[in-house]
C-alpha positions in Angstrom: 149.2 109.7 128.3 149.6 110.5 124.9 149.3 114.8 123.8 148.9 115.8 119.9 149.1 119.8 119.3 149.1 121.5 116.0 148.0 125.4 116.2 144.0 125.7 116.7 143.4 121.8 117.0 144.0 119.9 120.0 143.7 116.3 121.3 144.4 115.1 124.1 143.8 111.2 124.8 143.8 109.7 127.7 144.6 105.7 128.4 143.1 104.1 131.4 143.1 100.5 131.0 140.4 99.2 128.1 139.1 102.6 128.1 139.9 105.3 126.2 138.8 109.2 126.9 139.2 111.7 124.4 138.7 115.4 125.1 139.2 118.4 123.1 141.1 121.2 124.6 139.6 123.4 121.6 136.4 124.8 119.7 138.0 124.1 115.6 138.9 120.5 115.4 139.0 118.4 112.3 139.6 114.4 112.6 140.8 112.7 109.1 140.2 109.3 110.5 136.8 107.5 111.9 136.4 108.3 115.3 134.7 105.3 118.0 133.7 106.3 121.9 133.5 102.8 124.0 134.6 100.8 120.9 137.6 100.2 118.8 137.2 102.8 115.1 135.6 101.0 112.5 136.6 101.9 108.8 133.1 101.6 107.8 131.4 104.1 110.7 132.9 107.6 110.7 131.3 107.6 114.1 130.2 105.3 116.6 129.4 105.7 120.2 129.3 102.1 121.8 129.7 104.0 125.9 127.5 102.5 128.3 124.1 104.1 129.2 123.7 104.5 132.4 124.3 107.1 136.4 121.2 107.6 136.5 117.2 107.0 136.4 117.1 108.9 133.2 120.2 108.5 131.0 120.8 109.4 127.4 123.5 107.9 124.8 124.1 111.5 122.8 122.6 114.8 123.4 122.5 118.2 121.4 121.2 121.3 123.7 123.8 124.0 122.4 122.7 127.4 123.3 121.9 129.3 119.6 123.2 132.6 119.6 121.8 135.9 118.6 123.8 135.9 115.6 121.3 133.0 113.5 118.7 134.8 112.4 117.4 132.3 109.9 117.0 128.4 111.3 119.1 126.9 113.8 119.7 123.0 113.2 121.0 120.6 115.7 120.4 117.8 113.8 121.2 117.6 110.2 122.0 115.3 107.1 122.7 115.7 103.5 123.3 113.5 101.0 126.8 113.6 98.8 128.0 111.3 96.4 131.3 110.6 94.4 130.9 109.8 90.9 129.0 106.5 89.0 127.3 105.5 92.2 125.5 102.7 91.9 123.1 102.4 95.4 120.1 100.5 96.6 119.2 102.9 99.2 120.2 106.2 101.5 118.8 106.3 104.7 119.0 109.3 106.8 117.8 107.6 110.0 117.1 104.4 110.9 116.0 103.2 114.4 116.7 99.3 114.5 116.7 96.4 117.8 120.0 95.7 118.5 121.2 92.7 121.1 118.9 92.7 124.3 120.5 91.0 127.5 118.7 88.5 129.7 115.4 88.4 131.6 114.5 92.1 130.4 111.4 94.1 130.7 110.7 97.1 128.5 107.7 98.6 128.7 107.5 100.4 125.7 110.5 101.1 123.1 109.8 104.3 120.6 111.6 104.9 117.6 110.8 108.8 117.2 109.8 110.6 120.0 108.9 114.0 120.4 108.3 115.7 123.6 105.4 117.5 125.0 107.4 120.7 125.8 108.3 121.7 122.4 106.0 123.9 122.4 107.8 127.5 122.1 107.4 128.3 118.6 104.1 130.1 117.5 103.9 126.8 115.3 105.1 123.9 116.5 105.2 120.9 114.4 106.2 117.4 115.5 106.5 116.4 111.8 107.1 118.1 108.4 107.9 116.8 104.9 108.3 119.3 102.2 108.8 117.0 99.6 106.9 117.9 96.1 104.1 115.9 94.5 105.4 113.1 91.8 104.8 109.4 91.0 107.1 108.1 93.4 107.1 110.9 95.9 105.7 110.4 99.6 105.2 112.4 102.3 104.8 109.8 104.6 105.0 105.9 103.1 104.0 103.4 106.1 104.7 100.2 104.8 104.6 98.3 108.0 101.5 96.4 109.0 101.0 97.6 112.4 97.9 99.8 112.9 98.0 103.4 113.4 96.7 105.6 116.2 95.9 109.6 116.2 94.9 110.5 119.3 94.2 114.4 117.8 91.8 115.8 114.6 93.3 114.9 111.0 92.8 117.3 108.6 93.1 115.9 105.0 93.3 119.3 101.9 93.1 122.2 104.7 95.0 123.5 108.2 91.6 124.6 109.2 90.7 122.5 112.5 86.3 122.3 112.2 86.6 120.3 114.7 86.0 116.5 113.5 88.0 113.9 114.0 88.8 113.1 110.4 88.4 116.2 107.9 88.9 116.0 104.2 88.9 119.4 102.3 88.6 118.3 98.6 87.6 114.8 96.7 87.2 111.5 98.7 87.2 108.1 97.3 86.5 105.4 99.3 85.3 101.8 98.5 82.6 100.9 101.8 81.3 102.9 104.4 80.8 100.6 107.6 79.3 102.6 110.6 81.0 102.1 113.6 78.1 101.6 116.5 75.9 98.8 117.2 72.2 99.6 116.3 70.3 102.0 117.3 67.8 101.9 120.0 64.0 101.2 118.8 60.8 101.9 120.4 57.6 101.6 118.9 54.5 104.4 118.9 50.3 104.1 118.4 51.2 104.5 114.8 52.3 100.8 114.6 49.3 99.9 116.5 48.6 97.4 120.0 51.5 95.1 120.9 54.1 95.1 117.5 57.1 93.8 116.7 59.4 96.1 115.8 63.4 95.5 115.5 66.1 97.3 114.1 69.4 96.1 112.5 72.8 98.4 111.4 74.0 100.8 113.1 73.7 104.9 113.2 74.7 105.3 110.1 72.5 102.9 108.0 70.2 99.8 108.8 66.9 98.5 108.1 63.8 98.6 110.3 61.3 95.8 110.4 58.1 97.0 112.1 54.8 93.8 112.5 52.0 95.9 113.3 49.5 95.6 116.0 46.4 95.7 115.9 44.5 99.8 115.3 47.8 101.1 113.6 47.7 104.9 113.9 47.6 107.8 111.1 49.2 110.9 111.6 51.6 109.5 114.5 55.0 107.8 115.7 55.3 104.7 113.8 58.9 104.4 115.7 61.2 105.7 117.7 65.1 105.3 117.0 67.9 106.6 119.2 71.4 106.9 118.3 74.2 104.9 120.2 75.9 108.2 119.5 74.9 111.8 119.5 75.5 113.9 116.3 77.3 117.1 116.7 73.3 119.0 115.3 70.6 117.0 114.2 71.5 115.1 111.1 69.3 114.4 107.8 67.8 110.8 107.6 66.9 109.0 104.3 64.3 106.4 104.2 63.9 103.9 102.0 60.9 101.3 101.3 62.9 97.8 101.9 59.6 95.0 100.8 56.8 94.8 98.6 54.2 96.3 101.6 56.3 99.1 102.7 55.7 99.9 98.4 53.4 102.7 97.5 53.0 103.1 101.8 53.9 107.2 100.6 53.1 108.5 103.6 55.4 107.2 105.8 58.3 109.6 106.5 60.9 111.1 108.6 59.9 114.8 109.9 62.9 117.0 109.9 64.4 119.4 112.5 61.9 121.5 113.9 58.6 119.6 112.8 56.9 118.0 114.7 58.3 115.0 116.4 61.0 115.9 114.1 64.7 114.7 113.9 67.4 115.9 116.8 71.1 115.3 117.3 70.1 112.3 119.1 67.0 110.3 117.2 64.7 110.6 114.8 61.1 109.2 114.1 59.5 107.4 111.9 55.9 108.9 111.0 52.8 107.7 109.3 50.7 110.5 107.6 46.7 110.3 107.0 46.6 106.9 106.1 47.3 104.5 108.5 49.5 100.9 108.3 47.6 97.7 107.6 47.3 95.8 111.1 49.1 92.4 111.3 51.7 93.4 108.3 55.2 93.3 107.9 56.8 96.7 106.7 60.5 96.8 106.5 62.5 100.3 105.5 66.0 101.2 104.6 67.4 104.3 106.6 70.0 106.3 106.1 71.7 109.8 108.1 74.4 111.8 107.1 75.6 115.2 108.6 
C-alpha cells in the first residue's frame, strides 16, 4: 500500500495483484500526469477507463448524476468540452465526441448498438430539447452535416423556418426548392357514373397526388352527371383542391367537364372527388384521357 499527502490533496492507491484502485480521500485534487482506470496510463490519453462493464443486468462504464446546488443559478453542465490550443497549430480535425466499434468477442448478439441516446425521462425542464446547435449561419457552417449514407427516421412533426407545430408531418415556414414531387400511395380508387354511359372502361394510373384518368365510354354517356368517381388511398386532413387537365386530342375543347368543389354538388371531400360532365354529354365509344392534380 502506497499513501501520497500534501495539504488539501490526497491519494491513496491501493495494489492488489494486476489491479490497481485509486480513491480520493478529498474534494480539491489535481493530477499532473495522465491518469488510466483498468489499464496502464497512456501519454497520449489524459484519461482512459479500460474497467470492465459488468454486476449487473444494466451496467454503465462512467456516470455523472451530481446533485447541483442552489448556489448555480445560471446552467449547470455535467458534460463539457472546449477547445485550447498552443501556438502554430497545424490540425486536420477536433473532435469533441466520437462514438466508434471497438474489438467485439466471440459469438455475440447485440441487438441494437446507439451512439447518442437520450432518454425519455428528460423531461423536467419547461423545454426540453434532445438536440441543440447554436452555431451561426456561414458557408461552411452546419447545424447538423449527415454525411453517412444510412437513411434517416423521425418518428415526430419536423418543422423547417418556425417552432410552431400545425400539425403535419413535414412543415416548411419560408421558400422550398425541390427538384420532383413523387406521391407516395398507389392509385386512387376509380368508379365510373351514367355520365360515362352503359358498360365503360375507365382506369386510373398515379397516385393521390397526381395521375391520369382514361375513361372509354359506353354507350348513352350522361350530361350534367358523375363521369367518375375517384377515392383516395389516403384521406386529406379537409377536402383538398383538384386540378384537371385535358391529357388527348378528344378530351380538347370537352369544356364542360370539371371537378365540382367543396360544397357543390357531388363536390370534392377529404376523401374523393368527382369528375363531372356539364350540359353536353361525352361522345359514346370514345377515349378521353385527363391529367389530375390535388394539393392542400
Amino acid at each position: 500500500m502506497y499513501c501520497f499527502e500534501t495539504g488539501a490533496f490526497c491519494w491513496k492507491q491501493i495494489n492488489t495483484g494486476n489491479e490497481i484502485v485509486s480513491k480520493l480521500l478529498s474534494t480539491s485534487n489535481v493530477f499532473l500526469v495522465n491518469q488510466a482506470i483498468g489499464i496502464t496510463a497512456e501519454s497520449t490519453t489524459n484519461f482512459r477507463v479500460d474497467a470492465n462493464v459488468g454486476g449487473s443486468t444494466i451496467a454503465t462504464g462512467v456516470w455523472s448524476r451530481g446533485t447541483i446546488q442552489t448556489d448555480v443559478s445560471t446552467s449547470a453542465y455535467y458534460f463539457r468540452s472546449a477547445t485550447r490550443t498552443a501556438n502554430n497549430l497545424n490540425i486536420g480535425s477536433i473532435v469533441h465526441y466520437i462514438a466508434s466499434q471497438g474489438t467485439l468477442g466471440s459469438n455475440n448478439t447485440i441487438a441494437e448498438q446507439v451512439g447518442f441516446y437520450v432518454d425519455s425521462t428528460l423531461l423536467a425542464g419547461n423545454t426540453n430539447i434532445a438536440f441543440k446547435s447554436s452555431v451561426p449561419a456561414g458557408a461552411n457552417n452546419w447545424g447538423i452535416y449527415n454525411v453517412g449514407t444510412a437513411k434517416s427516421y423521425f418518428g415526430g412533426n419536423v418543422l423547417i423556418g418556425s417552432t410552431t407545430d400545425s400539425g403535419d408531418k413535414l412543415q416548411v415556414t419560408g421558400t422550398a426548392k425541390i427538384q420532383h414531387l413523387k406521391g407516395g400511395t398507389s392509385a386512387p380508387t376509380i368508379s365510373a357514373g351514367i355520365g360515362a354511359g352503359t358498360s365503360p372502361t375507365i382506369s386510373i394510373t398515379g397516385s393521390d397526388l397526381c395521375g391520369t384518368i382514361t375513361i372509354i365510354t359506353g354507350t348513352s354517356p350522361m350530361a350534367n352527371a358523375v363521369l367518375v368517381s375517384i377515392s383516395f388511398n389516403v384521406a386529406y386532413g379537409t377536402a383538398p383542391i383538384v386540378i384537371i387537365k385535358e391529357a388527348n386530342v378528344n378530351a380538347v375543347g370537352m369544356n364542360t367537364v370539371y371537378v365540382p368543389a367543396n360544397g357543390q354538388s357531388n363536390g370534392t371531400t377529404a376523401t374523393a372527388f368527382n369528375l363531372t360532365t356539364g350540359p353536353t354529354a361525352l361522345a359514346a365509344s370514345t377515349t378521353y384521357m385527363y391529367y389530375y392534380q390535388v394539393m392542400q
